[in-house]
N, CA, C and O atoms as a DFTB+ gen file, in Angstrom:
304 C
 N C O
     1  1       0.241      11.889      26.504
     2  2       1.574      11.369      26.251
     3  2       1.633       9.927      26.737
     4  3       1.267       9.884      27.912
     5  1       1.959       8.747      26.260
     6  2       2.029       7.530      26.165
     7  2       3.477       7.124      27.347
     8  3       4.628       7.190      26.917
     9  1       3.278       6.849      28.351
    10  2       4.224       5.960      28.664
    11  2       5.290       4.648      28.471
    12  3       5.955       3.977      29.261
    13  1       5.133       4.645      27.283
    14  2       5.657       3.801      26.684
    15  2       7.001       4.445      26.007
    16  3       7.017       5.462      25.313
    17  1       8.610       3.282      26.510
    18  2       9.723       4.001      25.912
    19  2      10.466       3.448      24.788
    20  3      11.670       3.556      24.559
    21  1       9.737       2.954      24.247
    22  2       9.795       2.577      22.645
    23  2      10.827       1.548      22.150
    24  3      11.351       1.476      21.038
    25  1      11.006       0.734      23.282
    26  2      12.409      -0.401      23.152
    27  2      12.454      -1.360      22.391
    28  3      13.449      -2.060      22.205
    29  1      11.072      -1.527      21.726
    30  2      11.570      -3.146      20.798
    31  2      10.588      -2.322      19.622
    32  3       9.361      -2.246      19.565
    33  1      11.396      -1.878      18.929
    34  2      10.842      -1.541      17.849
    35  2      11.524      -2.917      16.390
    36  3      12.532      -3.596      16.196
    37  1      10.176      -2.653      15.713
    38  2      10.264      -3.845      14.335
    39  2      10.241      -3.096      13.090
    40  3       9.284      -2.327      12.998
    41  1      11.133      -3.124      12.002
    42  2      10.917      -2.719      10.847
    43  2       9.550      -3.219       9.775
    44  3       9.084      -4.320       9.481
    45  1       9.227      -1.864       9.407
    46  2       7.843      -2.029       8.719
    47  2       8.520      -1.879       7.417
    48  3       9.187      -0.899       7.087
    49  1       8.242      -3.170       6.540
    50  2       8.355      -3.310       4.802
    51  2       7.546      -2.404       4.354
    52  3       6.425      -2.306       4.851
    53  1       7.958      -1.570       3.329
    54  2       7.110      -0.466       2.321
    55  2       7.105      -0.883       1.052
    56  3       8.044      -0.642       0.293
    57  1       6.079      -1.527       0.712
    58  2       5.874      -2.552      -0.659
    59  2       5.568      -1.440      -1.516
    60  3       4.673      -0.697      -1.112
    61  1       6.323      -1.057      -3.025
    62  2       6.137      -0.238      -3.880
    63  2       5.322      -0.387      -4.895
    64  3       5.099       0.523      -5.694
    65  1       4.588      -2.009      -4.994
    66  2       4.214      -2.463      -6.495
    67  2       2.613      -2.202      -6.318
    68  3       1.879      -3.188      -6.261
    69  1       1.976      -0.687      -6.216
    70  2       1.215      -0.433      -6.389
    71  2       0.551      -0.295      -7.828
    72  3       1.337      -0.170      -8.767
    73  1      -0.691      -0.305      -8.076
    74  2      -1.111       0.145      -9.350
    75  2      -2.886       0.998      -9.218
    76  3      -3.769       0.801      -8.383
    77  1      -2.861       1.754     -10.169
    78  2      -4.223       2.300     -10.424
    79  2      -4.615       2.367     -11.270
    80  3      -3.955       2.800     -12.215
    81  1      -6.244       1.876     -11.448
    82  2      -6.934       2.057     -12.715
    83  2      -7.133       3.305     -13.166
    84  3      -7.601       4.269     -12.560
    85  1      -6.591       3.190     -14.715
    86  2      -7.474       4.677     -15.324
    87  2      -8.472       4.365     -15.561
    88  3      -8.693       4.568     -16.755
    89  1      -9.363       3.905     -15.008
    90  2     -10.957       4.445     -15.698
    91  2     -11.540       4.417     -14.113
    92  3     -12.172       5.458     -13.931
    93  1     -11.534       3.820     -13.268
    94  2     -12.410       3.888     -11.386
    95  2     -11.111       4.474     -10.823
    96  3     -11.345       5.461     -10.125
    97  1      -9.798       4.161     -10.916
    98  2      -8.730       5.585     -10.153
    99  2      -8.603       4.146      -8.686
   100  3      -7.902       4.418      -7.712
   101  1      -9.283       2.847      -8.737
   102  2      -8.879       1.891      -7.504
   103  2      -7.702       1.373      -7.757
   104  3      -7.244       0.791      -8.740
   105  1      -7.210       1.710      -6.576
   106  2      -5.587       1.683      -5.885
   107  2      -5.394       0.279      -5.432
   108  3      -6.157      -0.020      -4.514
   109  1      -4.696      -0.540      -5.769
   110  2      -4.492      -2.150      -5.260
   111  2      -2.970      -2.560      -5.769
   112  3      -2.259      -2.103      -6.664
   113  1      -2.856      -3.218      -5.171
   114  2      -1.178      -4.126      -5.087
   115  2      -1.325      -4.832      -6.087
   116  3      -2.470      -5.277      -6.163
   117  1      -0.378      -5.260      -7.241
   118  2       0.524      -6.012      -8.083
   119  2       0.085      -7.901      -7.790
   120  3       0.016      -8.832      -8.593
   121  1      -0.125      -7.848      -6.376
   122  2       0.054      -9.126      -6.181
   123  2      -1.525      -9.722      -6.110
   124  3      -1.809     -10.916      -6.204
   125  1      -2.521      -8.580      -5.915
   126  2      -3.787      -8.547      -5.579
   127  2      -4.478      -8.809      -7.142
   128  3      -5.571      -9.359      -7.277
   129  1      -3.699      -8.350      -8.217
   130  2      -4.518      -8.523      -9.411
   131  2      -4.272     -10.116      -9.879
   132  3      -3.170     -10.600     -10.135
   133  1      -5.728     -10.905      -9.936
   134  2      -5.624     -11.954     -10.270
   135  2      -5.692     -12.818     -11.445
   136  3      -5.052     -13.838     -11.702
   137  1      -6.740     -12.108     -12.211
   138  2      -6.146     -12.031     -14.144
   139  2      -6.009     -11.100     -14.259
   140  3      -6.934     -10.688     -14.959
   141  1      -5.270     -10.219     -13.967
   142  2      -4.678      -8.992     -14.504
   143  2      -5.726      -7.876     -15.039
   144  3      -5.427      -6.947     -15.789
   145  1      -6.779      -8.098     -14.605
   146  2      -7.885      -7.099     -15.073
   147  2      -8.345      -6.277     -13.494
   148  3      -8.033      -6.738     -12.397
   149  1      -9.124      -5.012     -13.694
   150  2      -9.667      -4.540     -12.865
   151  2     -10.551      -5.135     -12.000
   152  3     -11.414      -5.651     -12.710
   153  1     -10.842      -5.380     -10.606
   154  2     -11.433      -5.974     -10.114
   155  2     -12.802      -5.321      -9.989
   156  3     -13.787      -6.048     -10.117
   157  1     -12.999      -3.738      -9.702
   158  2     -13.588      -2.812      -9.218
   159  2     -14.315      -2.646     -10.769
   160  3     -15.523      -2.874     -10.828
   161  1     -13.802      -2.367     -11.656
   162  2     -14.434      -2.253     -13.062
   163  2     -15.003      -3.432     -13.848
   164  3     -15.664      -3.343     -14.883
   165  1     -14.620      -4.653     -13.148
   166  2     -15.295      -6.357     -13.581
   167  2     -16.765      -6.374     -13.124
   168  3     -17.798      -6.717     -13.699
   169  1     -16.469      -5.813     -11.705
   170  2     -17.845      -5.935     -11.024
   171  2     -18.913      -5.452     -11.147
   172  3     -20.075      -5.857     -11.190
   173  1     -18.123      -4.017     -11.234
   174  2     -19.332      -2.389     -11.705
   175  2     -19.936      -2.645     -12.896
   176  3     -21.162      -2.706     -12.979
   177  1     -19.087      -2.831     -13.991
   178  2     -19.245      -2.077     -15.123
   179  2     -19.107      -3.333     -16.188
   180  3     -19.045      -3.005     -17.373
   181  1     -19.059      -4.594     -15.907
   182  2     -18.465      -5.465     -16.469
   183  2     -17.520      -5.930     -17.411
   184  3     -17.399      -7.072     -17.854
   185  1     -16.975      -5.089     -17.622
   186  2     -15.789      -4.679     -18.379
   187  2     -14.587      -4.936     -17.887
   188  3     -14.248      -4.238     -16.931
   189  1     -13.574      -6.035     -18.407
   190  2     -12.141      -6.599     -18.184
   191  2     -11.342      -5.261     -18.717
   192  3     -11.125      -5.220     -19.929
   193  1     -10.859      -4.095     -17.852
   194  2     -10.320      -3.513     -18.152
   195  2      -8.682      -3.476     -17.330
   196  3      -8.454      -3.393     -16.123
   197  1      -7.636      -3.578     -18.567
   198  2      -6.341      -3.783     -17.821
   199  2      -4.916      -2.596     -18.037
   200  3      -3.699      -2.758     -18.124
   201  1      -5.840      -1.365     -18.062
   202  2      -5.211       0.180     -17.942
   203  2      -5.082       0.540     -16.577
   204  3      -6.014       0.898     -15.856
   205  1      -3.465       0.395     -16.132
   206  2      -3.248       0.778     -14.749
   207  2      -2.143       1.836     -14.810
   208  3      -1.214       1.816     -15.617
   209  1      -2.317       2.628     -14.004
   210  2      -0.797       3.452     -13.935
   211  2      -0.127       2.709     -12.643
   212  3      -0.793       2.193     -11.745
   213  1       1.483       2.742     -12.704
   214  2       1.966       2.634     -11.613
   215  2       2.106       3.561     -10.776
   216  3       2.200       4.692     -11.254
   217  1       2.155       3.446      -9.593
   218  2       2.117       4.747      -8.257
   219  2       3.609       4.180      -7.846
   220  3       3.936       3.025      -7.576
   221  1       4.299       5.225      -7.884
   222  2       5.634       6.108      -7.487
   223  2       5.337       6.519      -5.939
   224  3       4.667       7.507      -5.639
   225  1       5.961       5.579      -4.946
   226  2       5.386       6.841      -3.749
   227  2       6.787       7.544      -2.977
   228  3       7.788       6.992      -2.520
   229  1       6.423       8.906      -3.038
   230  2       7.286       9.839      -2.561
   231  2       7.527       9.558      -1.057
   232  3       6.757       9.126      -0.200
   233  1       8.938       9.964      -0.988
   234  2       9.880       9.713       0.154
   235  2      10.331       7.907       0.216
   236  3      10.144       6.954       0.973
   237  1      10.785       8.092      -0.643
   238  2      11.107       6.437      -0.828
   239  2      11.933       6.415       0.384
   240  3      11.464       5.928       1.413
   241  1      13.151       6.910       0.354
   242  2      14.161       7.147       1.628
   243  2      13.867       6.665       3.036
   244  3      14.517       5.991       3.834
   245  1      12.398       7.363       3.083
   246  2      11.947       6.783       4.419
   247  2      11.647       5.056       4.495
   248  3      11.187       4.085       3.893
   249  1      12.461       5.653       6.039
   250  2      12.926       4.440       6.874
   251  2      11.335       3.807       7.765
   252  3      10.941       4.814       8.353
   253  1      10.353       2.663       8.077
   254  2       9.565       2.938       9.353
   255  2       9.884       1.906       9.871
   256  3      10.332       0.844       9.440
   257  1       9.576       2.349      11.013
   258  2       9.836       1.491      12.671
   259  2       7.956       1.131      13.243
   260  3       6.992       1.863      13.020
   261  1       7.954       0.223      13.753
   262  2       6.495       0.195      14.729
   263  2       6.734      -0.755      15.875
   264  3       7.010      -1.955      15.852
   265  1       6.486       0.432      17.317
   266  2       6.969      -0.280      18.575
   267  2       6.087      -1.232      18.499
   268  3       5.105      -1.212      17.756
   269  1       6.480      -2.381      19.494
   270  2       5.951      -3.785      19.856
   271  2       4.648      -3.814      20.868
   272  3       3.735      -4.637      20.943
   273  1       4.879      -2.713      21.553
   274  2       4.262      -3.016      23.091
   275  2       3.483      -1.615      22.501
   276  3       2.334      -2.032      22.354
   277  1       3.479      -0.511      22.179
   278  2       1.856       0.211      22.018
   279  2       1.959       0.558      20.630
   280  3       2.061       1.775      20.481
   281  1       1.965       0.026      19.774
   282  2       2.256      -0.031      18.146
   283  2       2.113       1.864      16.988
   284  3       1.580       2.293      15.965
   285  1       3.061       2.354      18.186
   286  2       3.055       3.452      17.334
   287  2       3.961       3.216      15.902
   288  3       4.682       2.237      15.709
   289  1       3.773       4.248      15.028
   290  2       4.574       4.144      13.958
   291  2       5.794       5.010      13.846
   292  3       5.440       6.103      13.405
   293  1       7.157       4.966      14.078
   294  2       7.875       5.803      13.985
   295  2       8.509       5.893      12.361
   296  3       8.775       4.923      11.652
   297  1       8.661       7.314      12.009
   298  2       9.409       7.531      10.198
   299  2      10.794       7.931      10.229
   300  3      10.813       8.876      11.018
   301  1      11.719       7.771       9.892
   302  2      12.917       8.417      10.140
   303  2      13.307       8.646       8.311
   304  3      14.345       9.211       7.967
């Protein structure tokens, strides 16, 4: 059990603009694609492929917190 009593807690941003390739299934951020093609499937396979699904992530609702001083993550 951590001695720590959790007083300066900071709100953690939950960025939604995920995407995944259908053909390798690699999971990367919106902001990470740089011509808009697969990065993971450019490299492998050499193939500019730009078939992504968007990822929906469940419990949007949730709230997170992460203390300052021993960086746990709290969810509310």
């Amino acid at each position: 059990m951590s001695s720590c009593k959790h007083e300066i807690l900071t709100l953690v941003q939950i960025k939604n603009n995920k995407l995944r390739c259908r053909h390798c299934h690699l999971t990367i951020s919106a902001d990470e694609l740089s011509n808009g093609c697969c990065p993971e499937c450019l490299d492998v396979h050499k193939v500019r492929r730009r078939d992504f699904d968007e990822i929906v992530e469940v419990g949007k609702d949730t709230i997170r917190y992460c203390c300052e001083r021993c960086g746990m993550v709290v969810d509310c």
